[in-house]
Rosetta silent file (secondary structure, phi, psi, omega in degrees, C-alpha in Angstrom):
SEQUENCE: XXXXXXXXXXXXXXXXXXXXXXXXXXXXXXXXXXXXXXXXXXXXXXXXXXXXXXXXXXXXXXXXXXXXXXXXXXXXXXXXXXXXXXXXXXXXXXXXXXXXXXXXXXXXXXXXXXXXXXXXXXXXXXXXXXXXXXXXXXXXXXXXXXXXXXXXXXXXXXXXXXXXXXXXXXXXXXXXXXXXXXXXXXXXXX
SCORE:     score description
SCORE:     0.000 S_00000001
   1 L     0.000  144.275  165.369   49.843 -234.946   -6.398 S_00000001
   2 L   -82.740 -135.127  173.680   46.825 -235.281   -8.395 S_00000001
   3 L   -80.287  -80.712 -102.337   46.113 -238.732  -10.887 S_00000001
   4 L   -99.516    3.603 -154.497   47.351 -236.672  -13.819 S_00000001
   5 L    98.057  149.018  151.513   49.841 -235.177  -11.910 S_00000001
   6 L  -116.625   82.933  173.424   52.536 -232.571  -13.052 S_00000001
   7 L  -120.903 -162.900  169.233   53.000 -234.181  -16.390 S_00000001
   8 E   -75.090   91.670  164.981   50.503 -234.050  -19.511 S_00000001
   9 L   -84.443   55.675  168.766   47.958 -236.204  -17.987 S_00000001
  10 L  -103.000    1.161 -175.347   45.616 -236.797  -21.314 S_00000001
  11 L  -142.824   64.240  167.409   46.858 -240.263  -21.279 S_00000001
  12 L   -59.722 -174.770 -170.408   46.081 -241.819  -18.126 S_00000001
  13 L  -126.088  129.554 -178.581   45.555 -245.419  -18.513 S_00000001
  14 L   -42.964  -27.181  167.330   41.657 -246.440  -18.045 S_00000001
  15 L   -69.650  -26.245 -172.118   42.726 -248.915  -15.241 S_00000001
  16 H   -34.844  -32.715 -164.816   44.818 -247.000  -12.888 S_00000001
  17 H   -90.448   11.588  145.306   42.619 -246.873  -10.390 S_00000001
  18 H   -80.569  -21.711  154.839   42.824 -250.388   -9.931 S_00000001
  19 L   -55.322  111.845 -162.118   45.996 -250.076   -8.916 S_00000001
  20 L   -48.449  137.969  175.405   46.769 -250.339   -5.436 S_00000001
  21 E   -65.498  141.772  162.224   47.479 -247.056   -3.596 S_00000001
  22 L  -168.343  162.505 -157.977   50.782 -246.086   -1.729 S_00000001
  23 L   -84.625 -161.470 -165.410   52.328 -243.100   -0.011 S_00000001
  24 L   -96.334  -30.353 -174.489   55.225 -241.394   -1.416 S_00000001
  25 L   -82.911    4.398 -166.422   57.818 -241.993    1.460 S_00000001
  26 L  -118.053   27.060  137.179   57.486 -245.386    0.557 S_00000001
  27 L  -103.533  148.157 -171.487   59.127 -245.343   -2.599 S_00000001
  28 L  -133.748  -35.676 -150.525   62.786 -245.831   -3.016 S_00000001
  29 E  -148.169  144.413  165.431   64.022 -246.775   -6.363 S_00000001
  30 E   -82.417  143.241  156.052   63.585 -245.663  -10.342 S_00000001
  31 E  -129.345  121.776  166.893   63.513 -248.533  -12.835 S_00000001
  32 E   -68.890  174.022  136.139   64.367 -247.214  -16.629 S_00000001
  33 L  -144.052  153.870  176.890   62.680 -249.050  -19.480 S_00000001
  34 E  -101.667  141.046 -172.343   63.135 -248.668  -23.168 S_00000001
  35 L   -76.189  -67.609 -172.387   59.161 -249.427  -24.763 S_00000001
  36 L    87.220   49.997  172.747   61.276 -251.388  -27.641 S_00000001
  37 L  -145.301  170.589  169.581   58.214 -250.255  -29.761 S_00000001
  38 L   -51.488  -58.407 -162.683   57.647 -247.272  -32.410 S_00000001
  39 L  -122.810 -177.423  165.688   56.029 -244.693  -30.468 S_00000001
  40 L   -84.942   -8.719  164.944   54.334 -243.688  -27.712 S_00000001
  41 L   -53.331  -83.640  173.878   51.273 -244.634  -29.151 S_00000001
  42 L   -26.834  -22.110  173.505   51.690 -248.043  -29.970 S_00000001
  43 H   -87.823  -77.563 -172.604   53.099 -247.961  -25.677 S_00000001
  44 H   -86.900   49.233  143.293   49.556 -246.969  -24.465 S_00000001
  45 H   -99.814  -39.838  177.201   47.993 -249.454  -26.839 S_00000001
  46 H   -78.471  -55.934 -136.506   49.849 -252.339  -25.153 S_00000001
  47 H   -64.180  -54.764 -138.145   49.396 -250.889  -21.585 S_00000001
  48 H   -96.259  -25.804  153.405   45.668 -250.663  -22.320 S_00000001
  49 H   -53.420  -32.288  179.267   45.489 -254.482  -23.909 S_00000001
  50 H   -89.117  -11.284  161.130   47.358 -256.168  -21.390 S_00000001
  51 H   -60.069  -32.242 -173.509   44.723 -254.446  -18.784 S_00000001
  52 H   -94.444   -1.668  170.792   41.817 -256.348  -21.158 S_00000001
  53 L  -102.375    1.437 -161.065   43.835 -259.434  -21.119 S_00000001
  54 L   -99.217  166.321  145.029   44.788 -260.007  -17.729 S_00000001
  55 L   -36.341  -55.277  175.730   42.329 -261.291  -15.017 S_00000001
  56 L   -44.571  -35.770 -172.403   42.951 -258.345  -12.825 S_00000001
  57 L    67.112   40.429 -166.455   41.929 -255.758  -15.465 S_00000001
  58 L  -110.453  166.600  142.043   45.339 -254.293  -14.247 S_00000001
  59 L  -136.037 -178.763 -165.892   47.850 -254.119  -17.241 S_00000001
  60 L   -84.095  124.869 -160.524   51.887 -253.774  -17.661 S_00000001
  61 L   176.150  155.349  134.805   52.896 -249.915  -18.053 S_00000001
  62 L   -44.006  173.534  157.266   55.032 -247.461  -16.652 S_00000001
  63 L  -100.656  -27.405 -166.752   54.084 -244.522  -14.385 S_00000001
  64 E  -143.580  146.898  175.231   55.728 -241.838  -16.895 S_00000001
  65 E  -124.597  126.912  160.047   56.948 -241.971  -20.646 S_00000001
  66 L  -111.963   92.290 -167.821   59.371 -240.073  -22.075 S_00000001
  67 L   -41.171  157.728  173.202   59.260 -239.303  -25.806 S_00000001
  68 L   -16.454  -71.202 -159.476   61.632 -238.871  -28.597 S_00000001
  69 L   -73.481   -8.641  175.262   61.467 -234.876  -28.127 S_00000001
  70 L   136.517  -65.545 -179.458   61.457 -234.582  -24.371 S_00000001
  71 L    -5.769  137.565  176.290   57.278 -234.717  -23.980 S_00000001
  72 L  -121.763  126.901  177.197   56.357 -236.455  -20.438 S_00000001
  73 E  -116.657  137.526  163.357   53.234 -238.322  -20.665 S_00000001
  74 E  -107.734  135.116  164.208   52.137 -239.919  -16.769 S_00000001
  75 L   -90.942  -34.723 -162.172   49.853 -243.343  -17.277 S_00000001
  76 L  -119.979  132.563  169.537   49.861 -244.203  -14.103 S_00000001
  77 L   -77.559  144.222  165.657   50.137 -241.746  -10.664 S_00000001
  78 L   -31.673  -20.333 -150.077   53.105 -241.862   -8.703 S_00000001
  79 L   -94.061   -8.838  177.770   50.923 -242.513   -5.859 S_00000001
  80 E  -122.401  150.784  170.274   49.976 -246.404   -7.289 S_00000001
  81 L   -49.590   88.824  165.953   51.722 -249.240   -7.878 S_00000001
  82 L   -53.755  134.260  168.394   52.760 -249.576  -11.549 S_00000001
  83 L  -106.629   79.281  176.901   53.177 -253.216  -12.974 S_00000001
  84 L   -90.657  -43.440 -171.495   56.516 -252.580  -14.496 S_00000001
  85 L  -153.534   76.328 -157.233   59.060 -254.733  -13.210 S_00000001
  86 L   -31.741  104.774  174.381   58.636 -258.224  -11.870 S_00000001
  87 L   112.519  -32.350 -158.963   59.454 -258.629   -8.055 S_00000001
  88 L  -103.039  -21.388 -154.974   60.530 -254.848   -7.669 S_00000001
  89 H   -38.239  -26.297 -141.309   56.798 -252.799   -8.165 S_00000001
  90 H   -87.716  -37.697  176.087   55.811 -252.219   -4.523 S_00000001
  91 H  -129.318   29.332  172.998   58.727 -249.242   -4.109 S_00000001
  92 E  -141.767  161.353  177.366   59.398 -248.021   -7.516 S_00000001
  93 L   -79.167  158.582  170.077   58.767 -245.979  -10.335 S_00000001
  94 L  -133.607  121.468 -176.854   58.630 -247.307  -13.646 S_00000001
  95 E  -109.734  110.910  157.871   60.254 -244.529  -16.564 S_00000001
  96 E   -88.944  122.491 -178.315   59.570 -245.646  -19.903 S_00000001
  97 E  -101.352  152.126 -164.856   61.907 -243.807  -22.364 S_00000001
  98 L  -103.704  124.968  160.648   60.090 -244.351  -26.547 S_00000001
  99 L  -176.460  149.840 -164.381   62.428 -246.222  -28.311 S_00000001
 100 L   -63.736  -45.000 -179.640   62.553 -248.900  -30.753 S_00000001
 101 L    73.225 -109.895 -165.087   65.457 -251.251  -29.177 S_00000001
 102 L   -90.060  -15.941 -173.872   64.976 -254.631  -30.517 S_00000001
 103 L   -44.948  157.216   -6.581   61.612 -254.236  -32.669 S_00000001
 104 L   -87.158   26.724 -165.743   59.409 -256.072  -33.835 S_00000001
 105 L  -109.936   23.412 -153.503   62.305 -259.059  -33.309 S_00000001
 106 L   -41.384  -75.547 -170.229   62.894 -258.714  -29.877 S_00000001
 107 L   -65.342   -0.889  170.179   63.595 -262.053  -29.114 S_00000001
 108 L   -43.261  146.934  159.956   65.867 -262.921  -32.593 S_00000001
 109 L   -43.522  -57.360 -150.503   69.294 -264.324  -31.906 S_00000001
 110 L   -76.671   -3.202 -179.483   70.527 -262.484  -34.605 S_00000001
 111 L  -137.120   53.907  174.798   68.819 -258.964  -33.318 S_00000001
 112 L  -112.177   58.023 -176.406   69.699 -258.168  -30.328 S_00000001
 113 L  -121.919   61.775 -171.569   71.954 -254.789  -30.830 S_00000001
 114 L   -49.160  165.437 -170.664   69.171 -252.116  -30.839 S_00000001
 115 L  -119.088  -47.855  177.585   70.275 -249.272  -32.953 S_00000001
 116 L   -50.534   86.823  165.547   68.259 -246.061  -32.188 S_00000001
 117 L   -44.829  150.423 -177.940   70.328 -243.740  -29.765 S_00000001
 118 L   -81.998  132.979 -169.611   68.685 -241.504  -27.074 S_00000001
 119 L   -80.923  139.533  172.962   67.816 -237.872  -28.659 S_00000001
 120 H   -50.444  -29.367 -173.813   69.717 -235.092  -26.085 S_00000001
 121 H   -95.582    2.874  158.605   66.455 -233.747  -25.812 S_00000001
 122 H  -103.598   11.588  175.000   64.717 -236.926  -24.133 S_00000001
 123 H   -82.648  -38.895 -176.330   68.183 -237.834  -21.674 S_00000001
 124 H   -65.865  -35.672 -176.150   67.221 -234.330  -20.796 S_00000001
 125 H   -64.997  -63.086  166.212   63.930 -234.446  -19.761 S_00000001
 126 H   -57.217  -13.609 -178.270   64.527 -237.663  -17.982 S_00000001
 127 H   -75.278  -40.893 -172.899   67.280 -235.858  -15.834 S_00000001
 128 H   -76.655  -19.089  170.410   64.344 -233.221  -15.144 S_00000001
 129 H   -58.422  -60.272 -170.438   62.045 -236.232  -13.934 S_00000001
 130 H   -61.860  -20.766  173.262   64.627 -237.588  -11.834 S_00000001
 131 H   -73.874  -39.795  144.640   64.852 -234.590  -10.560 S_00000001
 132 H   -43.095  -65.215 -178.788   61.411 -234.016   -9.554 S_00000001
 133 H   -49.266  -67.521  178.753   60.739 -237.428   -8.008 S_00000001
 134 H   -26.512  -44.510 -170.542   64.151 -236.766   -6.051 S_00000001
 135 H   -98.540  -36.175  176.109   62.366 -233.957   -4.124 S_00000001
 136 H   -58.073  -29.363  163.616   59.329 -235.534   -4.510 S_00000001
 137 L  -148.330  117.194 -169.654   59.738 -238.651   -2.621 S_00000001
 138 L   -53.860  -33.896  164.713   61.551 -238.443    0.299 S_00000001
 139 L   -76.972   -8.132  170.588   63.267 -242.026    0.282 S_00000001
 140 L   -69.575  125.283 -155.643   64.095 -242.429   -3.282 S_00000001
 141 L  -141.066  -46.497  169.664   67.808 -243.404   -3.368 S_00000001
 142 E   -94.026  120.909 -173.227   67.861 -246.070   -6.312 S_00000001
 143 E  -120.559  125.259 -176.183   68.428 -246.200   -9.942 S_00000001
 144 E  -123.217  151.828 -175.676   68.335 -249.361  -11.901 S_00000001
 145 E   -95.592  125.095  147.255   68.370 -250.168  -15.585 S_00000001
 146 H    -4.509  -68.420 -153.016   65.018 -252.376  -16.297 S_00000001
 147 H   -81.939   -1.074  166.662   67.822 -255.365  -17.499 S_00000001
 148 H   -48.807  -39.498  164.897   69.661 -254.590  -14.237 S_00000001
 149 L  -128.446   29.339  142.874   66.449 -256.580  -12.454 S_00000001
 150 L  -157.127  128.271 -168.388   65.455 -259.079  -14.494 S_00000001
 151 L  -129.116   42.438 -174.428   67.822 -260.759  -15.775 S_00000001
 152 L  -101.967  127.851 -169.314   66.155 -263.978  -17.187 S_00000001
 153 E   -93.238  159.194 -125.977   67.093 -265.641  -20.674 S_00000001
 154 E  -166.055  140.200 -168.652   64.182 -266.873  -23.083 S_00000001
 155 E   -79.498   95.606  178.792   64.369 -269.657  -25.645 S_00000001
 156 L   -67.125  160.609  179.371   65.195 -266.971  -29.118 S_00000001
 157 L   -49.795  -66.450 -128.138   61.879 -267.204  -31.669 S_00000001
 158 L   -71.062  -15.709 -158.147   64.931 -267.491  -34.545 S_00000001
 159 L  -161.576   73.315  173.529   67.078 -270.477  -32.653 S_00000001
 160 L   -68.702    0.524  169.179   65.211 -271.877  -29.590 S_00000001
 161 L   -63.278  -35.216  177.342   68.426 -273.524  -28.915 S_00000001
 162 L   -65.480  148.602  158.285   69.991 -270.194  -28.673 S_00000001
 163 E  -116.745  175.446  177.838   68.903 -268.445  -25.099 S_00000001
 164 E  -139.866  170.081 -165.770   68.556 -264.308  -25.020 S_00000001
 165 E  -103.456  126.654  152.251   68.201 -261.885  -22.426 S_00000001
 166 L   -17.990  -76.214  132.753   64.454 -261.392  -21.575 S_00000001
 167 L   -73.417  137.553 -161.833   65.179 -257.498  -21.138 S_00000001
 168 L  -149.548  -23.659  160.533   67.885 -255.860  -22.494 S_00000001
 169 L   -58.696  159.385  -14.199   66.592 -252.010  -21.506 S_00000001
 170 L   -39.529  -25.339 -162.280   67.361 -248.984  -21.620 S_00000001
 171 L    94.918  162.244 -172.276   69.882 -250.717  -23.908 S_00000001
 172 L   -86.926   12.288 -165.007   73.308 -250.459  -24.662 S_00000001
 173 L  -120.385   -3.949  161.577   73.093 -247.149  -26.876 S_00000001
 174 L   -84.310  111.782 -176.314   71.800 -245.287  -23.129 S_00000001
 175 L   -37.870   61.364 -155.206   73.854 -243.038  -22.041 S_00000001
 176 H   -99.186  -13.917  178.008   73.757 -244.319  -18.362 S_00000001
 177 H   -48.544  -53.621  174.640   77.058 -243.576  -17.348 S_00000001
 178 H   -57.167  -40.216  163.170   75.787 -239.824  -17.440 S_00000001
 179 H   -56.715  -36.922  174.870   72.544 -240.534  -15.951 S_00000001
 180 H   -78.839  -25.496  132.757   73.765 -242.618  -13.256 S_00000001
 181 H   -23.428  -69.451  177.615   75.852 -239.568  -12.660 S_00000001
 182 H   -45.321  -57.179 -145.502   73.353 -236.853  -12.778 S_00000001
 183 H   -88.973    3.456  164.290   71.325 -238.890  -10.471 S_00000001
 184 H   -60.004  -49.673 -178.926   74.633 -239.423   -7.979 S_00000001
 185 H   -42.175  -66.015 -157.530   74.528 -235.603   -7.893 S_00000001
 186 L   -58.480  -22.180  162.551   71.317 -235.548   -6.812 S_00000001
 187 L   -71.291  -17.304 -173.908   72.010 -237.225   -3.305 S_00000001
 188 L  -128.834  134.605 -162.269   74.541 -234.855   -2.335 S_00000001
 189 L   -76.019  126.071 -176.671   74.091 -231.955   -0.178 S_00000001
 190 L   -70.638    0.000    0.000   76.144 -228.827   -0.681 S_00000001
């Protein structure tokens, strides 16, 4: 594959290529994430701020986003190490699906039931990812929900006496039974 890929590469992230390199057989595992922000803008605005805030000049991103309508944007190639998901990066993907979740209150007590449901046409789209990668890297076998691997509770802003779940994506409004389905499918040979 090249950097952009075959998604809409117009919104690589200026940093990637600070990102450590790795082959393809060397991936194993999907991570979902929900952005928990409006759009996909406002998603490659933080990716490209926490690259100017970190030492590294690396920042926190997916490798692929998949908007409301279906659209696949890649930030990052498949082929580097995404800083997605603390402890797991080194053999996974990181799929950001655009949705609000918890915003802007993420960490309230009192607001942690996101409300925005997944549109049919971006569960689809993500089935057509997984489906790609699946042929695409030969060793990829695992799919995890973001709050599936980190699982750490946080002090809420609204109550620090109160603790909250850190992550909470995709959220409880993702259809994952079906997805973790689809991608069951996808392992087994006719």
């Amino acid at each position: 594959m090249n950097p952009g890929g075959r998604y809409a590469c117009d919104h690589l992230v200026s940093w990637y290529d600070r990102l450590p390199e790795r082959r393809l057989d060397t991936v194993t595992t999907v991570v979902l994430h929900a952005t928990e922000l409006p759009g996909f803008e406002e998603a490659l605005q933080v990716a490209e701020e926490t690259a100017r805030e970190s030492e590294s000049g690396r920042g926190v991103c997916g490798h692929l986003y998949v908007d409301r309508d279906g659209t696949v944007h890649q930030l990052v190639p498949v082929e580097r190490v995404a800083q997605h998901v603390q402890g797991h990066n080194t053999s996974s993907i990181g799929i950001e699906l655009i949705n609000r979740g918890r915003y802007p209150r993420w960490f309230d007590a009192g607001h942690q039931t996101p409300t925005e449901p997944f549109p049919p046409a971006q569960v689809q789209a993500l089935m057509d990812v997984l489906r790609t990668l699946r042929a695409d890297c030969p060793r990829l076998t695992d799919l995890y929900r973001h709050s599936d691997l980190d699982t750490a509770l946080v002090p809420a802003t609204d109550r620090p006496e109160a603790k909250v779940h850190r992550r909470i994506d995709p959220g409880p409004l993702f259809p994952w039974a079906d997805v973790s389905e689809f991608w069951a499918g996808l392992g087994r040979r006719p």
